[in-house]
FITORPA-848035 format. One record per atom (N, C-alpha, C): residue number from 1; x negated, y negated, z. Coordinates in nm, 2 decimals. Atoms other than C-alpha are relative to their C-alpha. Example, Ala and Ser with C-alpha at 12.3 -4.5 7.8 and 13.67 -1.06 7.14 Angstrom:
% FITORPA-848035
n;u;v;w
1;-0.09;0.12;0.00
1;-1.23;0.45;0.78
1;-0.09;-0.12;0.00
2;0.09;0.11;0.00
2;-1.37;0.11;0.71
2;0.08;-0.11;0.08
//
This chain:
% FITORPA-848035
n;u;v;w
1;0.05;0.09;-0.10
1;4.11;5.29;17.25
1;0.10;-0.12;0.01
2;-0.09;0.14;-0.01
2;4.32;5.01;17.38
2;-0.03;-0.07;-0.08
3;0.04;0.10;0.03
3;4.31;4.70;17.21
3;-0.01;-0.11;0.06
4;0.04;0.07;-0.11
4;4.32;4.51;17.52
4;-0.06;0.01;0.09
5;0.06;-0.07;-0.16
5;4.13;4.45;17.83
5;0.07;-0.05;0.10
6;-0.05;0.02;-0.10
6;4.24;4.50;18.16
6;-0.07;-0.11;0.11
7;0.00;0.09;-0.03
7;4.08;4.19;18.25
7;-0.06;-0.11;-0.07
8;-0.01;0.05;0.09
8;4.00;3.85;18.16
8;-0.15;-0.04;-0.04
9;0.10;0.05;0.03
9;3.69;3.69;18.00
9;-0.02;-0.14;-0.01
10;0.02;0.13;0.00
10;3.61;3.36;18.10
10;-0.07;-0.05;-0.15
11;0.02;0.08;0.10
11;3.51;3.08;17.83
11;-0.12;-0.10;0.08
12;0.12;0.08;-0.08
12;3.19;2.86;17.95
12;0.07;-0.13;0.07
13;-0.07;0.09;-0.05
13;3.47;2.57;17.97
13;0.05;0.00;0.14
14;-0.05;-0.02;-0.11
14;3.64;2.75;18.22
14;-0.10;0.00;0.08
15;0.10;-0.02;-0.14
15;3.37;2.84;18.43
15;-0.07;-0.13;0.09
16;0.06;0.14;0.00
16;3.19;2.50;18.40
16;0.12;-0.08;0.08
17;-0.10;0.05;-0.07
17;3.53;2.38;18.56
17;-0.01;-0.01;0.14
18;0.01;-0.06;-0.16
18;3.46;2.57;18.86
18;-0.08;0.02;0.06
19;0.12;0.04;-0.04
19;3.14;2.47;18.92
19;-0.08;0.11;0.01
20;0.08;-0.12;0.04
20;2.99;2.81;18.80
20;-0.05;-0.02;-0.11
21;0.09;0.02;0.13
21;2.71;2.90;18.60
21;0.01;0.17;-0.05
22;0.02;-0.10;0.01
22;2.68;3.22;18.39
22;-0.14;0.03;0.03
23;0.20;-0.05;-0.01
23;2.35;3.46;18.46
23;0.02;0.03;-0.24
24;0.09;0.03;0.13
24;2.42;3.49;18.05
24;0.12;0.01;-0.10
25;-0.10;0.01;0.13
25;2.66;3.38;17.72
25;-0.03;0.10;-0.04
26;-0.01;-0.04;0.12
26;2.78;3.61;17.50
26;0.06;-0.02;-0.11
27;-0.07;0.05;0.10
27;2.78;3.49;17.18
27;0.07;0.11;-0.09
28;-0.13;-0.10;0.04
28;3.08;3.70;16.97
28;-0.07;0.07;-0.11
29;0.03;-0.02;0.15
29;2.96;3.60;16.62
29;0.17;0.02;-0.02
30;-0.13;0.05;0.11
30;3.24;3.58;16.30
30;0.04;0.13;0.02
31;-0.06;-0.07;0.01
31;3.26;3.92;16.27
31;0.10;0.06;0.15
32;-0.09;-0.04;-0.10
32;3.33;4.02;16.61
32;0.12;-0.06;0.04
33;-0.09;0.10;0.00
33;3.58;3.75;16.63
33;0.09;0.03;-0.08
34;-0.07;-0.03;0.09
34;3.75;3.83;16.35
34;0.05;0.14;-0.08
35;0.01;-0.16;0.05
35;3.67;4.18;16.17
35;0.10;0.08;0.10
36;-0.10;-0.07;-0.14
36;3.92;4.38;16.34
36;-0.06;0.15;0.04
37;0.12;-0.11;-0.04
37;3.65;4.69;16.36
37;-0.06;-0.06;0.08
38;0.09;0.02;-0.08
38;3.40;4.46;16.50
38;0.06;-0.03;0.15
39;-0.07;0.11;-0.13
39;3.66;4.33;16.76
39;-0.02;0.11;0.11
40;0.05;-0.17;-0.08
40;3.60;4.72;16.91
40;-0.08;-0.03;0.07
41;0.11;0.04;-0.07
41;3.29;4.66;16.99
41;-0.03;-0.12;0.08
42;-0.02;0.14;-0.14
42;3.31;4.30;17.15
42;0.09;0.08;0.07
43;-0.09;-0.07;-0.12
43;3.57;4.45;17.35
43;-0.07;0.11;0.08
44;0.07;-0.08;-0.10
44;3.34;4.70;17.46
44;-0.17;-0.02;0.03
45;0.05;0.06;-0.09
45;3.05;4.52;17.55
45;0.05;-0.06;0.06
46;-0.07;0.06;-0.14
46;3.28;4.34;17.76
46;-0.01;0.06;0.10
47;-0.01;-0.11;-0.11
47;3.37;4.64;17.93
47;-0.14;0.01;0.06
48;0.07;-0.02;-0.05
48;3.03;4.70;17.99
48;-0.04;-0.10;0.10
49;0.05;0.11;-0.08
49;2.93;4.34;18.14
49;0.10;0.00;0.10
50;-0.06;-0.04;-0.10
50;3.22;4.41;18.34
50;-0.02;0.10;0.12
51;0.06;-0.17;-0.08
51;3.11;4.73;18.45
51;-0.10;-0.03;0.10
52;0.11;0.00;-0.06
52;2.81;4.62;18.58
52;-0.01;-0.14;0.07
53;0.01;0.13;-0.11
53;2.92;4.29;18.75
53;-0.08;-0.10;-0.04
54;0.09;0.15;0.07
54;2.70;4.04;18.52
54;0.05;-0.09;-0.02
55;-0.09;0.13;-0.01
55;2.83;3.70;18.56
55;-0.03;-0.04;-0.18
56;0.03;0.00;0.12
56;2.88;3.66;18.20
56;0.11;-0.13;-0.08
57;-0.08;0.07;0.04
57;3.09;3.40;17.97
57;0.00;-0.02;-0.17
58;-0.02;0.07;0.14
58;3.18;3.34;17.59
58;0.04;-0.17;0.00
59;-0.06;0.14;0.04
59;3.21;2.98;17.42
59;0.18;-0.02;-0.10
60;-0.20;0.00;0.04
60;3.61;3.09;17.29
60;-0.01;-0.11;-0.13
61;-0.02;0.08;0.16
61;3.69;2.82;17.00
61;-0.13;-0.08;-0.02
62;0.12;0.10;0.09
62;3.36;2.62;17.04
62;-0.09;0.08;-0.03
63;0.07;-0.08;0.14
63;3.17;2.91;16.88
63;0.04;-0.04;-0.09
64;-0.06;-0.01;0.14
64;3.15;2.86;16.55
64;-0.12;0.09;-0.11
65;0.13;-0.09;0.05
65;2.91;3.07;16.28
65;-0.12;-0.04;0.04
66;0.17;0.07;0.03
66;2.53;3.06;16.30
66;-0.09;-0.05;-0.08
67;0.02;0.09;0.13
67;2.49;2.96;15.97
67;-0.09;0.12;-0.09
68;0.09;-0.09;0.05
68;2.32;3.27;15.88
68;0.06;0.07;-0.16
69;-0.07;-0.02;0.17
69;2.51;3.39;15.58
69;-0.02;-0.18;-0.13
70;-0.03;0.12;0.07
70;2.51;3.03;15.45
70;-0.19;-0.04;0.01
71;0.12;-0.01;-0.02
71;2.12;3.00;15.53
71;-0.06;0.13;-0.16
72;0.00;-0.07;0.11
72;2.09;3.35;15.33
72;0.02;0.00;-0.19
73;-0.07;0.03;0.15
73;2.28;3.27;15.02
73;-0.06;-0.12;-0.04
74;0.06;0.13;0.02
74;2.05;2.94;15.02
74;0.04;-0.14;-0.03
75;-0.03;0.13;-0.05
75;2.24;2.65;15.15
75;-0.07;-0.02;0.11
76;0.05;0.01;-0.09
76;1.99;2.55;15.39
76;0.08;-0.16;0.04
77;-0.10;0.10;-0.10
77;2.24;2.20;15.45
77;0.06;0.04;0.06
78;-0.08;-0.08;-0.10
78;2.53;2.42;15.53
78;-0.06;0.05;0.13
79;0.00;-0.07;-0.09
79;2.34;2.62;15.78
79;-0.02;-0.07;0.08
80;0.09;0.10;-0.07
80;2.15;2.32;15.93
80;0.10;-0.10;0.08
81;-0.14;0.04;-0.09
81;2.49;2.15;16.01
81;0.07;0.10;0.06
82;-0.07;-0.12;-0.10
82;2.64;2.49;16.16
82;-0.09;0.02;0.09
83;0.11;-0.07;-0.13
83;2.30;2.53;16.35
83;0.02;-0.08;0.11
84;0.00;0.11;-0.06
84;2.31;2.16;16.49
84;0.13;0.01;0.08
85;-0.12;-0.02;-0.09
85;2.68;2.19;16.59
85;-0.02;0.10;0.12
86;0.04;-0.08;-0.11
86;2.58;2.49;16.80
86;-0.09;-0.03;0.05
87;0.10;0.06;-0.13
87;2.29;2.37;16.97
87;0.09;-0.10;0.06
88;-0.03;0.14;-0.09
88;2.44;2.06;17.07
88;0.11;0.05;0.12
89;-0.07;-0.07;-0.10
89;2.73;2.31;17.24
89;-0.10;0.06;0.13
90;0.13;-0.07;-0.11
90;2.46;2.52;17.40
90;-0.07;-0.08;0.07
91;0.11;0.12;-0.14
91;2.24;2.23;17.53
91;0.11;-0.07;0.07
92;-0.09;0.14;-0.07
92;2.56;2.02;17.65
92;0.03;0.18;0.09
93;-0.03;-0.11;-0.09
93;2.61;2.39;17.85
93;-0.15;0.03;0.14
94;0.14;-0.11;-0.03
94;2.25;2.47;17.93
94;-0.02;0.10;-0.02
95;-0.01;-0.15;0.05
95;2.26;2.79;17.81
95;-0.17;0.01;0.02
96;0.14;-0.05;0.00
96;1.94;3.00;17.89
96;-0.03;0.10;-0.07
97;0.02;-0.10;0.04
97;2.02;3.32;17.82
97;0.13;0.04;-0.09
98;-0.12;-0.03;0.12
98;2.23;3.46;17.50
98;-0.02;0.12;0.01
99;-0.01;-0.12;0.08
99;2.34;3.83;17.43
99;0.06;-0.03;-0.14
100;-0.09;0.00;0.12
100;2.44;3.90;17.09
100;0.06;0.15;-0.07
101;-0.07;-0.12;0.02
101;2.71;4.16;16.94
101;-0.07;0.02;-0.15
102;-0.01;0.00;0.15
102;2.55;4.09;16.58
102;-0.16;-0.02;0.00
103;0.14;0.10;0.05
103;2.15;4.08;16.45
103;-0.04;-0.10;-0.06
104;0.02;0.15;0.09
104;2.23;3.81;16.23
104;0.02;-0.08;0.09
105;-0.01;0.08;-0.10
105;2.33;3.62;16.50
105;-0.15;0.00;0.11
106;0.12;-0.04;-0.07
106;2.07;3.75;16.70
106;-0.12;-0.06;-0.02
107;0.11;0.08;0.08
107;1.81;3.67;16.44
107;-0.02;-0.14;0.02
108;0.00;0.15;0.08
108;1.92;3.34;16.34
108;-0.01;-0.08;0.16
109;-0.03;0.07;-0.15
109;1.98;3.22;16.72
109;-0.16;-0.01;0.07
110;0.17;-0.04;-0.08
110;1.62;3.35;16.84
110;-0.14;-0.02;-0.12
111;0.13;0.01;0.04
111;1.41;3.26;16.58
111;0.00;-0.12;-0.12
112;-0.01;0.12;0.14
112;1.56;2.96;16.31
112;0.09;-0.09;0.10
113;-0.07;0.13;-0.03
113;1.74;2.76;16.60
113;-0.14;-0.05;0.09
114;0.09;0.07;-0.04
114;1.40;2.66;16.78
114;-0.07;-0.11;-0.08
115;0.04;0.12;0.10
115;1.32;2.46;16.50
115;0.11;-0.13;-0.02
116;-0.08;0.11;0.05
116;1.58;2.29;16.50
116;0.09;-0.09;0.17
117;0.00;0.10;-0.13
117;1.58;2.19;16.92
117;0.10;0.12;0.04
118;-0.11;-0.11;-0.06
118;1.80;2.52;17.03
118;-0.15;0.07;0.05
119;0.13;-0.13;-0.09
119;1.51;2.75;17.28
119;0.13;0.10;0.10
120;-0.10;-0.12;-0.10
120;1.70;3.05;17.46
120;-0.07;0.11;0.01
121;0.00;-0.13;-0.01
121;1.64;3.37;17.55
121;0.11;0.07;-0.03
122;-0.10;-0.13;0.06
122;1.81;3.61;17.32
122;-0.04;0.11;-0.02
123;0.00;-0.08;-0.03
123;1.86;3.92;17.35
123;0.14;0.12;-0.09
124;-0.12;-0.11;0.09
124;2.09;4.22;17.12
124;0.08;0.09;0.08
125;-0.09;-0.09;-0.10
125;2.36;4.41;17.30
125;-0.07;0.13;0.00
126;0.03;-0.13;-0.02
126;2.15;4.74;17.26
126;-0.11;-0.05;0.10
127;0.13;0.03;-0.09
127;1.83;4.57;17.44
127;0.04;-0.04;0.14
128;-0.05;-0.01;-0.10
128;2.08;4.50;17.73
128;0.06;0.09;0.04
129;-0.05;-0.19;-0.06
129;2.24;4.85;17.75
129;-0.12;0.06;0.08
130;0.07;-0.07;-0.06
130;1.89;4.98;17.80
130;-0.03;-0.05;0.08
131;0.05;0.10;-0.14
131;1.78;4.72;18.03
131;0.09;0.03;0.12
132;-0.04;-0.04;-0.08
132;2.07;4.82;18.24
132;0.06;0.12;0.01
133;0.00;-0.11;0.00
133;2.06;5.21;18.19
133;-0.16;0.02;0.11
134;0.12;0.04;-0.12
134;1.71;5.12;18.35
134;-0.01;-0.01;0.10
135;-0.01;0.05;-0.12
135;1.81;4.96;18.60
135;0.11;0.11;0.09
136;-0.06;-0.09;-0.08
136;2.05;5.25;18.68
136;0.13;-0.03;0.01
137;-0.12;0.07;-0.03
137;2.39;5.04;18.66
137;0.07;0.08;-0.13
138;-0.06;-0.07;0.15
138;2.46;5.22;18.29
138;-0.04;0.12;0.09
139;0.06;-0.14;-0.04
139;2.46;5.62;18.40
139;0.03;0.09;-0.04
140;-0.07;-0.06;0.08
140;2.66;5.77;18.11
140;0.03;0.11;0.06
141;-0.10;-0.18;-0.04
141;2.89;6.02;18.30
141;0.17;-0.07;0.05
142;-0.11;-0.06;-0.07
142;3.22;6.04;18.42
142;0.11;-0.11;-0.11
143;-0.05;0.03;0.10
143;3.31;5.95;18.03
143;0.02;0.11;-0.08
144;0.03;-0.05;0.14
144;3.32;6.08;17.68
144;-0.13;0.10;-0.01
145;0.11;-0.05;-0.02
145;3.04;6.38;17.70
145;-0.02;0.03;-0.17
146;0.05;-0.02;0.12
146;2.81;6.35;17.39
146;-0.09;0.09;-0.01
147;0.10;-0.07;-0.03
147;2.58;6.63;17.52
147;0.02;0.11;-0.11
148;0.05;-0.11;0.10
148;2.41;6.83;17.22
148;0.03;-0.06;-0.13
149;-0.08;0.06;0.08
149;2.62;6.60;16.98
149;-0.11;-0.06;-0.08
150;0.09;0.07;0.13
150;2.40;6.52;16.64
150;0.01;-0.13;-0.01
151;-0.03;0.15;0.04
151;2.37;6.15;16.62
151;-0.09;-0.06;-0.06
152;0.08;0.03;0.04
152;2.17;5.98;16.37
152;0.02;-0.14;0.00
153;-0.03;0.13;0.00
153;2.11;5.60;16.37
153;-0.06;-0.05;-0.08
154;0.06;0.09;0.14
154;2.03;5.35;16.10
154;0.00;-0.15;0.06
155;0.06;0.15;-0.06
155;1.83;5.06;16.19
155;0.05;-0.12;-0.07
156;-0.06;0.11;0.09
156;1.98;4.74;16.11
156;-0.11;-0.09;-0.03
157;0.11;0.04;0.04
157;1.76;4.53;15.91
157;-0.07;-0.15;0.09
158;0.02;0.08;-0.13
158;1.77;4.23;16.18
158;-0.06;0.02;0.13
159;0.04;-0.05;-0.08
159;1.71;4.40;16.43
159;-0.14;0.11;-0.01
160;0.08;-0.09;0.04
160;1.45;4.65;16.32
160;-0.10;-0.09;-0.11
161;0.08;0.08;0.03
161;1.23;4.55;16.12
161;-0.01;-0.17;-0.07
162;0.00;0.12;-0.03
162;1.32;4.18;16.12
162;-0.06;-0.05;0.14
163;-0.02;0.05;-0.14
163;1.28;4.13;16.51
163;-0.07;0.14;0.08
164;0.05;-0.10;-0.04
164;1.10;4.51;16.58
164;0.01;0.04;0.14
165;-0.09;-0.10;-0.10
165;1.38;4.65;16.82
165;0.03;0.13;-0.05
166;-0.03;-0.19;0.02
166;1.36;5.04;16.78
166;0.04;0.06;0.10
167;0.03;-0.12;-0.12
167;1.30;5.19;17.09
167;0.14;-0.03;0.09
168;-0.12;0.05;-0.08
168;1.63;4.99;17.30
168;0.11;0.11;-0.07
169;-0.09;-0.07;-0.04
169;1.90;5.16;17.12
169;0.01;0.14;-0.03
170;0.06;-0.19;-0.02
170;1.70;5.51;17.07
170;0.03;0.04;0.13
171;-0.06;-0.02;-0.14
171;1.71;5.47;17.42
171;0.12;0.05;0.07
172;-0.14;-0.03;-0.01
172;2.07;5.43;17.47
172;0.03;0.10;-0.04
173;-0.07;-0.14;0.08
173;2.13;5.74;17.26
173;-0.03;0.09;0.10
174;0.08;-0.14;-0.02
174;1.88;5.94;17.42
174;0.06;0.02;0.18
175;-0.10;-0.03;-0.11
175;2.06;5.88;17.76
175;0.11;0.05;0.02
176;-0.09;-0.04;-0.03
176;2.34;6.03;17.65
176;-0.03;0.16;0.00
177;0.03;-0.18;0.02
177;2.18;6.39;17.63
177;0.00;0.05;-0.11
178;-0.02;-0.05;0.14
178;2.26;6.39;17.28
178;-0.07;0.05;-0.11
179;0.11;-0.03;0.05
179;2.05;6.55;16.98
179;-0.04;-0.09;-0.09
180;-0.01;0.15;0.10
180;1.93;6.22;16.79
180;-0.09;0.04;-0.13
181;0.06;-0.03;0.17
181;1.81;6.29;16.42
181;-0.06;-0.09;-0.09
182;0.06;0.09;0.02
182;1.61;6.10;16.27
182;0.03;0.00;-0.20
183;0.04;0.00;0.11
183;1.68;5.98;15.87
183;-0.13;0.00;-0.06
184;0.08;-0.01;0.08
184;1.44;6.03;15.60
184;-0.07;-0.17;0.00
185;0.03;0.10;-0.04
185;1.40;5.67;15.58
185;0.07;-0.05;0.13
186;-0.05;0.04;-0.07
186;1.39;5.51;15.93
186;-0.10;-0.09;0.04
187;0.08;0.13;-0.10
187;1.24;5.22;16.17
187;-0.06;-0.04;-0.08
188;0.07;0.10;0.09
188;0.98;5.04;15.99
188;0.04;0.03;-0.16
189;0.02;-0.02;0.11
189;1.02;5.23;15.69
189;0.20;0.00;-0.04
190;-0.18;0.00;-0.03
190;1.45;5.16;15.75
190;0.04;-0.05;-0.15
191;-0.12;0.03;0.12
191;1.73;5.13;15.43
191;0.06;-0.12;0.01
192;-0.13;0.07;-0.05
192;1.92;4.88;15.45
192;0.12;0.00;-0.04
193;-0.09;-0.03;0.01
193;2.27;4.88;15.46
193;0.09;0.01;-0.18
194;-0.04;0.06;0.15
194;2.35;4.69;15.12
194;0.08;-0.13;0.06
195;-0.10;0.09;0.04
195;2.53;4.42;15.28
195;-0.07;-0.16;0.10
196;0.08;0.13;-0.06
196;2.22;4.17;15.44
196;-0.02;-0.08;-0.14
197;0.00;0.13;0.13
197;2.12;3.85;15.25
197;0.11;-0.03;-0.05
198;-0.14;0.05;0.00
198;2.47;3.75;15.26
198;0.06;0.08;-0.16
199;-0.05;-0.12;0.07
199;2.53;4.06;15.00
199;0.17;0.00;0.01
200;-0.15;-0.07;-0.02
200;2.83;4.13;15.19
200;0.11;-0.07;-0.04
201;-0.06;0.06;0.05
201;2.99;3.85;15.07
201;0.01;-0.02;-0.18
202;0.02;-0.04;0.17
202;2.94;3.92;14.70
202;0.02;0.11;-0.05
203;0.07;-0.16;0.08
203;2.97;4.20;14.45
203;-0.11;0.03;-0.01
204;0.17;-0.07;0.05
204;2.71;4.42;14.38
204;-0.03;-0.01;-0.15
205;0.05;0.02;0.13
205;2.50;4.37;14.07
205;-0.02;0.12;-0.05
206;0.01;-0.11;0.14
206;2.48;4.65;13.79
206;-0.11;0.07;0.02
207;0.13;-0.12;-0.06
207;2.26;5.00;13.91
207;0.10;0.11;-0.04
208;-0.03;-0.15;-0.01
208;2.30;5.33;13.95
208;0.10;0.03;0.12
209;-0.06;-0.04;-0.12
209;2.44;5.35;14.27
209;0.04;-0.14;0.11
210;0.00;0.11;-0.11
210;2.55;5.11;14.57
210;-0.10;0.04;0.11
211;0.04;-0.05;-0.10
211;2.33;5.11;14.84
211;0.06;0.07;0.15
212;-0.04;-0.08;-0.13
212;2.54;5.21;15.10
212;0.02;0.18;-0.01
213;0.02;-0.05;0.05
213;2.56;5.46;14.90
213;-0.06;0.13;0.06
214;0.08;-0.10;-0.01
214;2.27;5.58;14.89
214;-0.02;0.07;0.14
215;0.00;-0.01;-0.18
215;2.22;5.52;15.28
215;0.09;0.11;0.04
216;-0.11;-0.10;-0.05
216;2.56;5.75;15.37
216;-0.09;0.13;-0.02
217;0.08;-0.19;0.09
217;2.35;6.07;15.13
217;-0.11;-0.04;0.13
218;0.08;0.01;-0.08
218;2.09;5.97;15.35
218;-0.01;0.10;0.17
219;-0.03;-0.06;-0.11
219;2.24;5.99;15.68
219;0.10;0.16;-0.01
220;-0.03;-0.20;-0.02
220;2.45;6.31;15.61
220;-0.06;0.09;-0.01
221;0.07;-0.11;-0.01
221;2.18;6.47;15.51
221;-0.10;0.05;0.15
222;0.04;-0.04;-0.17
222;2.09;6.49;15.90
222;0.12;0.06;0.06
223;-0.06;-0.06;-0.08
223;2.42;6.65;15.95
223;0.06;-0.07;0.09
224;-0.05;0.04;-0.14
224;2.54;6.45;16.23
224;0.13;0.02;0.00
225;-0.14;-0.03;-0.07
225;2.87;6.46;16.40
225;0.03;-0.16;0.01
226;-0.04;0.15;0.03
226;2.82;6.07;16.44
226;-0.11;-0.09;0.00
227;0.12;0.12;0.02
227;2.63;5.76;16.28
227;0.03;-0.11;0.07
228;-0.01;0.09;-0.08
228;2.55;5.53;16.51
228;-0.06;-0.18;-0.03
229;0.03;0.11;0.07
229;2.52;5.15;16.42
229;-0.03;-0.11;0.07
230;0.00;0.09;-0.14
230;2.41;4.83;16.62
230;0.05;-0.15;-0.08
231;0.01;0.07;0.05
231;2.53;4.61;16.36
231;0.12;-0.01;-0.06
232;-0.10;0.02;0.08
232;2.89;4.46;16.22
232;0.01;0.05;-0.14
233;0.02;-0.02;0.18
233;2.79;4.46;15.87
233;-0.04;0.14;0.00
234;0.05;-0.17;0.01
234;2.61;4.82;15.89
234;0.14;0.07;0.03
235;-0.12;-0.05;-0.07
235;2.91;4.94;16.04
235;0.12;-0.02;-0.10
236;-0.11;-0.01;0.12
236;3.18;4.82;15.74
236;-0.10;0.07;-0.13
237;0.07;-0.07;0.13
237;2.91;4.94;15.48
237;-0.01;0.19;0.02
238;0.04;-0.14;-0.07
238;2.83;5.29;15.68
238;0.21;0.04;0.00
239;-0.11;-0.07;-0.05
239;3.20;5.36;15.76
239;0.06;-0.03;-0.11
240;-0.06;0.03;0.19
240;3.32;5.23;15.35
240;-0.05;0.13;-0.03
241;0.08;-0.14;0.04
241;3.03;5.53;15.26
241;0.04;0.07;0.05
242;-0.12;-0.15;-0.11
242;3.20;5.81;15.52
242;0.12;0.01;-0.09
243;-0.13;-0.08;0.07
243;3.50;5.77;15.32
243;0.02;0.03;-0.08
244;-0.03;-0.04;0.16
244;3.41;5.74;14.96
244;-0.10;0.15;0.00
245;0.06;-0.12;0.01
245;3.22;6.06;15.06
245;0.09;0.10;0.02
246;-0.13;-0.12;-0.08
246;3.54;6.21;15.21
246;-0.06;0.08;0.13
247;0.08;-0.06;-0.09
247;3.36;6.27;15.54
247;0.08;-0.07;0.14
248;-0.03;0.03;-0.09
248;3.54;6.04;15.77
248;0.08;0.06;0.09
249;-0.07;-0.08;-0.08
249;3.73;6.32;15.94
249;-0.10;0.08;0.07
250;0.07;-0.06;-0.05
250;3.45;6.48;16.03
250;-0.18;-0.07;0.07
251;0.13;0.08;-0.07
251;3.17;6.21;16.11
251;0.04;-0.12;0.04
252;-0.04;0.06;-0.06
252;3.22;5.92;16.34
252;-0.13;-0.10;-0.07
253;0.03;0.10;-0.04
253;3.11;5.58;16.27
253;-0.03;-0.04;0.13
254;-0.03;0.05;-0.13
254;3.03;5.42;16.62
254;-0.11;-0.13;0.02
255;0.09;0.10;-0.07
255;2.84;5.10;16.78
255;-0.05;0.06;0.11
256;0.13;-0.05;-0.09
256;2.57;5.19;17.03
256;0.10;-0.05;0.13
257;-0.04;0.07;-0.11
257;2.81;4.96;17.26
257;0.18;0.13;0.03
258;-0.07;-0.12;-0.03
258;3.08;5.20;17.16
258;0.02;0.10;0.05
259;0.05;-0.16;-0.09
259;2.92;5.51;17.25
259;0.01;-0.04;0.14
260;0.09;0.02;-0.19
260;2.75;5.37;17.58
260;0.17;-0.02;0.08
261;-0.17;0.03;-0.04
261;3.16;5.26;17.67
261;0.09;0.12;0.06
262;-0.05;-0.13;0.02
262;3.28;5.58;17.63
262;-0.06;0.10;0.05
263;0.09;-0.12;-0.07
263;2.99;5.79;17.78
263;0.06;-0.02;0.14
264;-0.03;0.04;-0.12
264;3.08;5.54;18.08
264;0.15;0.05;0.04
265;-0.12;-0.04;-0.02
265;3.43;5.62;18.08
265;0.11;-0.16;0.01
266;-0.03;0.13;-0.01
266;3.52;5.24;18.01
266;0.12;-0.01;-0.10
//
């Protein structure tokens, strides 16, 4: 896949210049910004928001974290000064509506910045796939055919039973014709990856196994051809386990934003 796009993405600054409003921010998040995996995926919800003509805009350098790892790990000062700096961006914008490439972001944005004078409507990159698979503007063809293609997906713990988004990027899958498999542990009763509660930033403490671990045995044991992820972190933990399994040649990692990109032909 390229690593560029063939066009550009405005910044709220710019827009706000030109006396335009977006219909909705998308906020990146650290990883997408940085992680050079997750940058995949930003890059391909772009394509999508492109695709479908959504007047859309990132905040470019005045993002900064959502304080959610730093919240986690139990600095509630740290986060409360990272939350504060971003609201005050967002309200000096107006911001109404947020997507987000990340559930931590997601979470933390839609449910720990109202307390602190931040209100939006946020929303997860998979819960806007389906909304515009709905709407008919997503129509996964004259891409990448995933038709018959084993795909099993692992609920991110943010999203799923944090915030009880299941059915949005079941959805997305199930649009593509593909055969979707369901883990042993799934949706309410979902694994988590090993690398929430600001985990990822830590070693792991002394067991039997790592959890991603276990999760990988998990998902292979459904066979798939590719595990599908809606979540940065799930996505370095899930695609670390593919390889210490020696599997990565043969099972795909992907983001739901990835797939749906690729079905489209983006």
């Amino acid at each position: 896949m390229s690593t560029q796009l063939n066009f550009e993405v405005p910044t709220m600054a710019e827009m706000i210049a030109k006396g335009e409003e977006p219909e909705i921010l998308f906020w990146v998040g650290c990883a997408g910004s940085y992680d050079e995996r997750a940058q995949k995926t930003t890059r391909d919800i772009c394509k999508i928001l492109h695709h479908v003509g959504l007047k859309y805009a990132v905040l470019g350098t005045e993002e900064s974290c959502t304080g959610d790892p730093a919240k986690r790990a139990g600095n509630e000062f740290l986060f409360q000064m990272q939350a504060m700096t971003n609201i005050e961006v967002l309200n000096g914008y107006n911001i109404k509506k947020i997507v987000t490439g990340c559930p931590h972001c997601f979470n933390t944005i839609k449910n720990e910045y109202p307390g602190l004078g931040g209100n939006y409507e946020v929303i997860h990159h998979t819960q806007l796939i389906q909304q515009l698979i709905d709407e008919g503007k997503l129509k996964a063809e004259g891409g990448e055919s995933f038709k018959g293609k084993k795909i099993t997906y692992h609920d991110p713990c943010y999203l799923g039973r944090g915030n009880d988004v299941y059915e949005a990027p079941r959805k997305a899958l199930e649009a593509l014709d593909a055969q979707l498999v369901e883990m042993k542990r799934c949706k309410t009763n979902g694994l988590c990856c090993g690398a929430g509660g600001a985990q990822m930033f830590k070693e792991p403490e002394k067991g039997n196994k790592d959890i991603n671990i276990e999760r990988i045995e998990e998902a292979l044991e459904t066979q798939p051809q590719v595990i599908a992820a809606s979540c940065p972190f799930c996505m370095t933990m899930l695609s670390d386990g593919v390889k210490m399994k020696d599997q990565d040649e043969n099972v795909q990692v992907l983001d739901i934003a990835e797939i749906t990109a690729r079905a489209n032909g983006l």
